[in-house]
C-alpha positions in Angstrom: 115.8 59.8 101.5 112.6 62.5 102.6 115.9 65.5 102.6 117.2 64.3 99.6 114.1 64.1 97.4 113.3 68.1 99.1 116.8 68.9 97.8 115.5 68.1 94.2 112.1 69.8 94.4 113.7 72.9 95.9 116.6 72.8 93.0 113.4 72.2 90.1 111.5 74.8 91.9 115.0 77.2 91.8 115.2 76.7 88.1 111.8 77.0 87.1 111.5 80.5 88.8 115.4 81.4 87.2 118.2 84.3 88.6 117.6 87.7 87.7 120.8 88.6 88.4 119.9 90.9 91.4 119.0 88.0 93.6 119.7 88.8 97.2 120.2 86.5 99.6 118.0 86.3 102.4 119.6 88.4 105.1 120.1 90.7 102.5 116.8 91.9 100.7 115.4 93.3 104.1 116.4 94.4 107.2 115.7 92.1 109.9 114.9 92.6 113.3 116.9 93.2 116.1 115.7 93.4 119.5 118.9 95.3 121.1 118.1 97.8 118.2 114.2 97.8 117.5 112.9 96.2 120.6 110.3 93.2 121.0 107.7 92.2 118.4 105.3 91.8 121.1 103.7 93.8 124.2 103.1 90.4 126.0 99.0 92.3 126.1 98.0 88.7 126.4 94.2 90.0 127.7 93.6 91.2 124.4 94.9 88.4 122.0 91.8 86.7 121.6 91.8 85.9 118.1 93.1 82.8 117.2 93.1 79.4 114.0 90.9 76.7 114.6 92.7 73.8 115.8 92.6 72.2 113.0 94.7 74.5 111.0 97.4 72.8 109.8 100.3 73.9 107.4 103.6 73.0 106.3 106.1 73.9 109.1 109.1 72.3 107.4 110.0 73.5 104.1 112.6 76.4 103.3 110.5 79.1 102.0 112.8 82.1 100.6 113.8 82.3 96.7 110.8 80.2 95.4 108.4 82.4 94.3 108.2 83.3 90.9 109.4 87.0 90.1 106.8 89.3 88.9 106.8 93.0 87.7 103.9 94.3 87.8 100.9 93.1 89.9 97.1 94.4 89.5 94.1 94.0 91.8 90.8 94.2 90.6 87.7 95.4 92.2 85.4 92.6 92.2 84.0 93.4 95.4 84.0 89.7 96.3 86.1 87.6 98.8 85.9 84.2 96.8 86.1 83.3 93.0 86.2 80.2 91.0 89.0 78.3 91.5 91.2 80.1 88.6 90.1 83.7 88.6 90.5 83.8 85.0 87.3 81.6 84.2 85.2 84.5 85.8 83.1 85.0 82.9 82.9 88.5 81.6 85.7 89.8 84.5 88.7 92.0 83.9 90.7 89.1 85.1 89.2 87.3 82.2 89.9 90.0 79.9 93.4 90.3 81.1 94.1 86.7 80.2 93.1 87.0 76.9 95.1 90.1 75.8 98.3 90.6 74.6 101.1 90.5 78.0 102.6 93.3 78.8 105.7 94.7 77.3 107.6 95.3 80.8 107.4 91.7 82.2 105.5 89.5 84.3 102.2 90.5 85.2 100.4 89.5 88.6 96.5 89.3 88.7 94.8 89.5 91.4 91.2 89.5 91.9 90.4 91.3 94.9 87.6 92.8 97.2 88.4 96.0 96.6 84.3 97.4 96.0 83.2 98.0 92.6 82.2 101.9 92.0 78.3 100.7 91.2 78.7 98.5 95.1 77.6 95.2 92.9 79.6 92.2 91.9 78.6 92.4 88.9 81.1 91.9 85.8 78.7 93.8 83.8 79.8 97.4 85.0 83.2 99.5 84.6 85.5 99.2 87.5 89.0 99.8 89.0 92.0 98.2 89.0 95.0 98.9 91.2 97.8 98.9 89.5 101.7 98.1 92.0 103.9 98.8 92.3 102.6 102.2 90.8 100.6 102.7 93.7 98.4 103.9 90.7 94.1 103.6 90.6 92.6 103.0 87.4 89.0 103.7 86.7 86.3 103.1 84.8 88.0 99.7 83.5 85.9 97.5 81.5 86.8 94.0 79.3 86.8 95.9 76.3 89.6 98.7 78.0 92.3 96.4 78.8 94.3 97.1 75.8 94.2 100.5 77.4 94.9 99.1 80.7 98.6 97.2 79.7 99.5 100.2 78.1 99.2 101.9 81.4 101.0 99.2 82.5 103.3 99.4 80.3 104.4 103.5 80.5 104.6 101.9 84.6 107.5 101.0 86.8 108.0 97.4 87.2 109.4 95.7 90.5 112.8 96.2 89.2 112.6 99.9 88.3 115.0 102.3 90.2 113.0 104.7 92.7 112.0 107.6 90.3 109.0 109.8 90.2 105.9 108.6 88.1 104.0 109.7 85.3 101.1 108.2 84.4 98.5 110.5 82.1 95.3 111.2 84.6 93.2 110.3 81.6 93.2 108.0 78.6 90.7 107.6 75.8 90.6 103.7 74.5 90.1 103.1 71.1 86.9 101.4 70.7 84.1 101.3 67.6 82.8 104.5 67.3 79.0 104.1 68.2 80.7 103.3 71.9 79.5 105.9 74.3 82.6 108.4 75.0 82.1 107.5 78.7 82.7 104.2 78.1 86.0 105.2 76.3 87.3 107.6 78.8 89.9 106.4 81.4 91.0 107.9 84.4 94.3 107.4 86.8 95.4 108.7 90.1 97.4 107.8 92.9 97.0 105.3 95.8 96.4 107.7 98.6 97.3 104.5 101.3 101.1 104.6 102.3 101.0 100.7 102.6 99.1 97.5 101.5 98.6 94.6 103.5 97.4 92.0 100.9 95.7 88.3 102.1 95.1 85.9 100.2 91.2 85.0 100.9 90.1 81.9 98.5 88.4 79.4 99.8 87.8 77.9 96.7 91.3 77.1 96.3 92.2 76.6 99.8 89.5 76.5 102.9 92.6 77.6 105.3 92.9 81.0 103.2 89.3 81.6 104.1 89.4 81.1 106.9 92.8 82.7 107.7 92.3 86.0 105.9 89.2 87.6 108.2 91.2 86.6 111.2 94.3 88.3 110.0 92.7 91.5 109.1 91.0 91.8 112.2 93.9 91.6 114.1 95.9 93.9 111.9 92.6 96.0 112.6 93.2 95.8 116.3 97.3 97.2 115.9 96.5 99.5 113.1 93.5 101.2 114.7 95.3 103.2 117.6 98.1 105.0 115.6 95.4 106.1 113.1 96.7 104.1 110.4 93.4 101.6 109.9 91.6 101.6 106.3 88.8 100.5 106.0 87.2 99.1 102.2 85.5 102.8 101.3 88.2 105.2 103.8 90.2 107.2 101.6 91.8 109.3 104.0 95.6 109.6 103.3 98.8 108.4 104.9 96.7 105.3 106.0 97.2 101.5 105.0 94.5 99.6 102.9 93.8 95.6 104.0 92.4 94.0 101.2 91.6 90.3 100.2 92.9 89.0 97.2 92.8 85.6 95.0 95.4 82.8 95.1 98.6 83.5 95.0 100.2 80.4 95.1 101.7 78.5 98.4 98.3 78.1 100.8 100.1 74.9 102.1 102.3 77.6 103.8 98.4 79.8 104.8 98.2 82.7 105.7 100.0 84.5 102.7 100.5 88.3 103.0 102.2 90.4 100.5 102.7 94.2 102.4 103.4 96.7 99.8 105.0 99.8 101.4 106.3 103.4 100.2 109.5 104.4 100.4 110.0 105.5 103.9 106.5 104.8 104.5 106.0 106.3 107.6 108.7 108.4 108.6 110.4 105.0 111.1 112.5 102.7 108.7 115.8 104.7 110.6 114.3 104.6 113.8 116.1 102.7 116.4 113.0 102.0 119.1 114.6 99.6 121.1 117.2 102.3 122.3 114.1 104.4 122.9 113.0 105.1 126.6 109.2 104.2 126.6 108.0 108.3 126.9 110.3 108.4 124.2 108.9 105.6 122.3 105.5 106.9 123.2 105.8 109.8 121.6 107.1 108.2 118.1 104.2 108.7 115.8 104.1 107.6 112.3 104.3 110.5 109.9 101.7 111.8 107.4 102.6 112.4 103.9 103.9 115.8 102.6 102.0 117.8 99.9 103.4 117.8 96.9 106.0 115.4 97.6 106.8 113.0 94.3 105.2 110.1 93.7 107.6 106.7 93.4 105.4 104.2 94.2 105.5 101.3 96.4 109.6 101.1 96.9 109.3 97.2 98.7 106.9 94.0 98.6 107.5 91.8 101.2 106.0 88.6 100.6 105.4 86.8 104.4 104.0 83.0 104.7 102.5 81.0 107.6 101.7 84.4 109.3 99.5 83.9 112.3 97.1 86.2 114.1 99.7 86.5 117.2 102.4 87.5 114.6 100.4 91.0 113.3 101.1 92.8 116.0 105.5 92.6 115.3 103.9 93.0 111.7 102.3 95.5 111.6 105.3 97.6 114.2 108.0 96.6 112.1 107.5 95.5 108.7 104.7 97.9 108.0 106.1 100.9 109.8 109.7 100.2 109.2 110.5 97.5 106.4 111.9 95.0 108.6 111.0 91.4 108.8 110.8 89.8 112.2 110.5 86.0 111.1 112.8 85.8 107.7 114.2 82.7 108.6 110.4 80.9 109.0 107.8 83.1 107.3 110.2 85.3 104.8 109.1 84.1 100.9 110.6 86.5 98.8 109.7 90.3 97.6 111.6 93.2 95.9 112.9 96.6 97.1 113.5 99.0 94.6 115.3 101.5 96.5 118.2 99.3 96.7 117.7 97.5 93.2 117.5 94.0 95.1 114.7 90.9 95.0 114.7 87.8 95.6 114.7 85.6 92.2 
């Protein structure tokens, strides 16, 4: 009777979200691990894997993940320089999030919104001064964003590739004047873009307002991520903008804290130089001298070229993480922690 009445959620849920028509299956959308090939997920550095859920973190172990998320196109985080927000970030009074909702949907699909701790440019959290939104999978920054700029804003979004857009080189304008009522300061008017200069994303959902397990998850997560990141030279933190480097930030609900921790990695094509690199068939000098790459000058800007979307991630998992899905694309877990995602390069995602 229990499998039978899963059957039909999972077949309302399936219908609800709809086919694209590029819908890969799950082996399919991203490489998966193989240890023959790409070695273990984990140096067995037991001594140092300290961090751990309180016992009574509890989540769903039992449903089939992969396929049900809702397919998106574009997906924008907005510096609120919070970690918590009401319970539907919309309803923040006077937010870009707020704003968003209100305005006319973009042209090019499905829009995301995240709000996010990304810090404000005036270091408040206050709603009352411009500030910058994200913009993926453009990889794109936009500043000095305020309520009154979000027409400006879609039309960014607009004029930017979508999760389904082929792998080609980005033009955004690096400034854009909104139209607003004339007695409006120009420097009110005047936006600005520019790119992303992280390689990745690691993205965790942080809202304890929605679920207490996502705030409690999320610091755990990033410290750990933290701890694998840190040595190859790859660790962000909120104000480093140092390139070739990946960005952790905390986001609002995404949907799915039943299956806590959520983490959405958006990567760059290649990101690192690795995705072809077979380390298991690596000696160990070999493998220790296998260094992550720094991005070229001048090379053209495509944006993020995958989202892999990960559920029920634990602190013990960010170490196989962070070695194979952030350096190389692959997924260690699809089968138990694999919810869905796009990769461009390939013109494949998973609704």
């Amino acid at each position: 009777m229990a499998s039978g009445i899963k059957s039909l959620i999972n077949s309302a849920k399936a219908l609800y979200i709809g086919n694209s028509g590029s819908k890969a299956e799950l082996p399919d959308l991203f490489p998966v691990v193989d240890k023959e090939i790409d070695g273990e997920d984990c140096d067995r550095d037991c001594s140092n894997c300290v961090v751990q859920y309180p016992k009574s973190f509890k989540i769903d172990e039992t449903d089939a993940l992969y396929g049900f998320v809702k397919g998106w196109s574009t997906h924008v985080l907005v510096a609120t320089g919070k970690s918590d927000w009401v319970r539907d970030v919309a309803d923040e009074k006077g937010s870009i999030m707020q704003a968003i909702s209100h305005a006319k949907a973009p042209s090019n699909g499905r829009l995301m919104v995240s709000a996010s701790n990304i810090p404000t440019p005036h270091r408040t959290t206050s709603y009352s001064e411009p500030t910058t939104v994200l913009v993926l999978p453009a990889f794109a920054v936009v500043e000095n964003v305020t309520p009154a700029t979000v027409p400006t804003l879609v039309s960014i979004i607009n004029d930017s590739p979508t999760s389904t857009s082929p792998l080609e080189p980005i033009s955004i304008p690096p400034s854009m004047t909104a139209h607003l009522p004339e007695p409006t300061p120009a420097m009110l008017k005047d936006i600005t873009t520019r790119p992303s200069p992280h390689r990745a994303l690691i993205l965790l959902c942080s809202q304890k307002t929605r679920d207490a397990r996502c705030g409690q998850s999320a610091p755990l997560l990033r410290k750990e991520f933290q701890r694998h990141l840190a040595p190859l030279g790859l660790y962000r933190d909120l104000d480093d903008e140092r390139p070739g480097g990946v960005g952790i930030y905390f986001i609002s609900h995404v949907g799915g804290h039943k299956y806590s921790a959520n983490v959405m990695i958006y990567r760059r094509p290649d990101a690192f130089g690795l995705d072809e690199v077979e380390l298991g068939k690596l000696t160990e000098e070999e493998r220790q001298r296998v260094v992550p790459i720094k991005p070229q000058e001048g090379e053209d800007d495509l944006g993020a070229a995958q989202c892999i979307w990960l559920a029920r991630v634990k602190p013990e998992d960010c170490e196989g993480i962070v070695k194979f899905t952030v350096l190389q694309g692959k997924v260690v877990k699809p089968q138990s922690q694999l919810r869905g995602g796009f990769d461009r390069g390939r013109g494949l995602m998973s609704w």
